[in-house]
C-alpha positions as a Markdown table, in Angstrom:
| # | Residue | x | y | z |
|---|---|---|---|---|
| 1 | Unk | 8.1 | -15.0 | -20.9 |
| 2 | Unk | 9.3 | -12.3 | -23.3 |
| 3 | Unk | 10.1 | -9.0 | -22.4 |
| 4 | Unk | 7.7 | -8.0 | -25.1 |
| 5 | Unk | 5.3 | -9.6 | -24.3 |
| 6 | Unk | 5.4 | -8.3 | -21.0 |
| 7 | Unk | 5.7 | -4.7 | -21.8 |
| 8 | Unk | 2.5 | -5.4 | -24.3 |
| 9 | Unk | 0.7 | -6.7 | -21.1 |
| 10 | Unk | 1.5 | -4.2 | -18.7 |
| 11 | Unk | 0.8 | -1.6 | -20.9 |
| 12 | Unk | -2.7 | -3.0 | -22.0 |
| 13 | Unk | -3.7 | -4.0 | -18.4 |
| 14 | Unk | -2.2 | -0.4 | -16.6 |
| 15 | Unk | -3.8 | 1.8 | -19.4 |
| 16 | Unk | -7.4 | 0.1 | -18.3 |
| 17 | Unk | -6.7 | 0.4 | -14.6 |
| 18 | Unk | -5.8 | 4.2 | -15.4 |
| 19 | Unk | -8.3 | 4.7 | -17.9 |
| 20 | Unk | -11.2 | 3.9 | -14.6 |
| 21 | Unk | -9.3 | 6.4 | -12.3 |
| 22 | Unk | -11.5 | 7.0 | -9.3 |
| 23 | Unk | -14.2 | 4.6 | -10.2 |
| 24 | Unk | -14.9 | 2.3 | -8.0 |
| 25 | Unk | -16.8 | -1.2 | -7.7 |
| 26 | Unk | -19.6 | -2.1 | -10.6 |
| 27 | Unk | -18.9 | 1.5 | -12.2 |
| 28 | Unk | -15.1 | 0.5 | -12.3 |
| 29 | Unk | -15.8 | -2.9 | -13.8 |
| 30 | Unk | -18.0 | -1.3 | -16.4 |
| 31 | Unk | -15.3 | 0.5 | -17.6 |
| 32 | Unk | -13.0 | -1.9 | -18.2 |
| 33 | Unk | -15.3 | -4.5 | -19.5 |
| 34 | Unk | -16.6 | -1.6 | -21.9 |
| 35 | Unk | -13.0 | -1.4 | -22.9 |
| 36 | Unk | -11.8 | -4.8 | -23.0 |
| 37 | Unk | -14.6 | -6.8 | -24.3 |
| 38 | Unk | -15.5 | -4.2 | -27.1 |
| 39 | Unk | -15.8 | -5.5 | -31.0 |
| 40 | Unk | -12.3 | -2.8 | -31.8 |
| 41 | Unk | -10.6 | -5.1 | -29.0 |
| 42 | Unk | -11.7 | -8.2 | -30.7 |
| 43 | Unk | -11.0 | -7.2 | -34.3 |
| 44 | Unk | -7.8 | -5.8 | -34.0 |
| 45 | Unk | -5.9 | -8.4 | -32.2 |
| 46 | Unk | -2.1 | -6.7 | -33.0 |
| 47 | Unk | -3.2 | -4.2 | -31.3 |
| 48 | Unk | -4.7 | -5.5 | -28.2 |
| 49 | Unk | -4.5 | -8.2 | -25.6 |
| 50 | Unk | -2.3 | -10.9 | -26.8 |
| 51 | Unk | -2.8 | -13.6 | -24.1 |
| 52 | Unk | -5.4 | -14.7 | -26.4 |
| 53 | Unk | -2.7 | -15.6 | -29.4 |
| 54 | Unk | 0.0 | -17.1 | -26.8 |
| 55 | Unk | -1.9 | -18.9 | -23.7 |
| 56 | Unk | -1.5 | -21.9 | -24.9 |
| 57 | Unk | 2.1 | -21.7 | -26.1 |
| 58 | Unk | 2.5 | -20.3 | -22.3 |
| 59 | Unk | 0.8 | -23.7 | -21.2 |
| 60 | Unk | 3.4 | -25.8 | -23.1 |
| 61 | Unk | 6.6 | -23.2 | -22.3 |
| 62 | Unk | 8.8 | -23.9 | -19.5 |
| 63 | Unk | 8.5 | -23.1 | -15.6 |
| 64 | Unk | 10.1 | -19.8 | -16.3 |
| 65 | Unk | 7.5 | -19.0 | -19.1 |
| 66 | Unk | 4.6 | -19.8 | -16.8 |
| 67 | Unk | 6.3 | -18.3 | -13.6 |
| 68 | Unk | 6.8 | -15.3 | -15.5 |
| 69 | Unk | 2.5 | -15.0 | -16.9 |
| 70 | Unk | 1.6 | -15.9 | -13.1 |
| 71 | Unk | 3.8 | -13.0 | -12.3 |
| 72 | Unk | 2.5 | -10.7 | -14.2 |
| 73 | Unk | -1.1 | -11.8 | -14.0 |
| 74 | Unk | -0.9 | -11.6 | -10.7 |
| 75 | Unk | 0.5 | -8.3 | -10.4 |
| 76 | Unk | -2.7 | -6.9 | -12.6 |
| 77 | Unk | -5.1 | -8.7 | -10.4 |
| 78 | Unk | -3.8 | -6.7 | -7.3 |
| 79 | Unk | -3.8 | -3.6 | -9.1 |
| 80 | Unk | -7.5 | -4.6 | -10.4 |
| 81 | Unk | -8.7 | -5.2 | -7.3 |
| 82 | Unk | -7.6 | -1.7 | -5.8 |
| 83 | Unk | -9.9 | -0.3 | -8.8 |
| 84 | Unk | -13.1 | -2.9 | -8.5 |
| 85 | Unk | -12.9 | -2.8 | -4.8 |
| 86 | Unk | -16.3 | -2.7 | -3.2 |
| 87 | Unk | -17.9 | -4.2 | -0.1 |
| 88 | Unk | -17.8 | -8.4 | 1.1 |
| 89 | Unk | -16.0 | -10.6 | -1.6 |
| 90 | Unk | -12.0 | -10.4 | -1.5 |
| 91 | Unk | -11.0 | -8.3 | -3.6 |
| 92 | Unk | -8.1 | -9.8 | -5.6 |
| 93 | Unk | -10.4 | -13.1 | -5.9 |
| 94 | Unk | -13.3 | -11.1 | -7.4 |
| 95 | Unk | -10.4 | -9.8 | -9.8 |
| 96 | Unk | -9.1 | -12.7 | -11.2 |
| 97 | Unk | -12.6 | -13.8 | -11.6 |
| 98 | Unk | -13.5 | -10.9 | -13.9 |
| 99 | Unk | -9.7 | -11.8 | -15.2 |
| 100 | Unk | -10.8 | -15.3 | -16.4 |
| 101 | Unk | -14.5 | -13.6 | -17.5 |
| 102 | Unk | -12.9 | -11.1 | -19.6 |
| 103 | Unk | -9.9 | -12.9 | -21.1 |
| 104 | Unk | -12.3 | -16.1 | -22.1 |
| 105 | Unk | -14.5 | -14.1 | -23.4 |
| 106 | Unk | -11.9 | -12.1 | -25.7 |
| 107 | Unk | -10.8 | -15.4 | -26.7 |
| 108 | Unk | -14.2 | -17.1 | -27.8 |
| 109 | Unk | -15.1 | -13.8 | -29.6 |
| 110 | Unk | -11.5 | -13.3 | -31.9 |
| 111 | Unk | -12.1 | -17.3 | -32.4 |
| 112 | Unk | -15.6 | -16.5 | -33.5 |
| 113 | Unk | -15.2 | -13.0 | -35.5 |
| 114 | Unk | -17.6 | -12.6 | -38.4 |
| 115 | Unk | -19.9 | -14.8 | -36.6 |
| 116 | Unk | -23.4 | -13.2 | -35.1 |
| 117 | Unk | -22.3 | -15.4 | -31.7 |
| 118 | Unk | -19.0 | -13.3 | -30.9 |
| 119 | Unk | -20.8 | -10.2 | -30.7 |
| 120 | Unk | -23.3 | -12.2 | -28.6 |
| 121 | Unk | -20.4 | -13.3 | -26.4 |
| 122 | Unk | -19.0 | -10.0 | -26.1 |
| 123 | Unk | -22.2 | -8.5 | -24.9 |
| 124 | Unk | -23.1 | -11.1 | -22.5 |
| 125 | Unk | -19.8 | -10.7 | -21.1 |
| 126 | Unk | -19.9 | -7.4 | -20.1 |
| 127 | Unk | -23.5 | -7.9 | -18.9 |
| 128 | Unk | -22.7 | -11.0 | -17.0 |
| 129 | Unk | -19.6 | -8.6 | -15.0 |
| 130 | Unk | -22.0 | -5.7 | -14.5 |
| 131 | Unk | -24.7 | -7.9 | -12.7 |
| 132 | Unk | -22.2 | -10.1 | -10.6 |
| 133 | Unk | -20.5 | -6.9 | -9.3 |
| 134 | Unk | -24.2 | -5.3 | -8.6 |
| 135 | Unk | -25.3 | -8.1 | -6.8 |
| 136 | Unk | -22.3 | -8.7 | -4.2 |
């Protein structure tokens, strides 16, 4: 994995944790959800999230390459879960959950741009994390 892409992720993934600051459980999830699966996410993909544009390089890249997402993945679950944190569910399973929500949904919606379905996706996203995190 480059060391570009890595800055580009932990900078992307520690500016939402920071940007929730003291929220905590569904409000927390709101936030980042607001922020992550918004329609200036999708259309400006240069400046965003770019597992969406290198996944499936990542898929076909070397152990190293894959060792080094699952590193860094990982890391952001942990650090997600201290920020979604509620009551029952484990934590960091609930955040790679919201992970794969969030980053498939970013995906469809940049794959779909221009289309009345990628705002669709977008907004049933974020509703979809709001309720599962309301109804733990």
């Amino acid at each position: 994995m480059s060391a570009s892409l890595r800055q580009s992720l932990r900078e992307l993934w520690g500016n939402l944790v920071a940007g929730a600051g003291k929220l905590r459980g569904v409000e927390a999830v709101s936030f980042v959800v607001r922020r992550y699966l918004s329609r200036s996410h999708r259309d400006n993909p240069g400046e965003g999230c770019p597992l969406p544009a290198v996944v499936a390089d990542v898929a076909q890249a070397g152990e190293p390459v894959r060792e080094g997402l699952a590193h860094e993945l990982g890391d952001y679950a942990d650090a997600l879960a201290e920020c979604i944190a509620d009551r029952s569910a484990p934590s960091r399973q609930r955040a790679l959950a919201l992970l794969s929500l969030m980053y498939g949904g970013l995906s469809l919606a940049r794959a779909l741009k221009g289309t009345p379905v990628s705002d669709e996706i977008l907004k049933s996203c974020r509703d979809f994390a709001r309720q599962a995190f309301r109804n733990d």
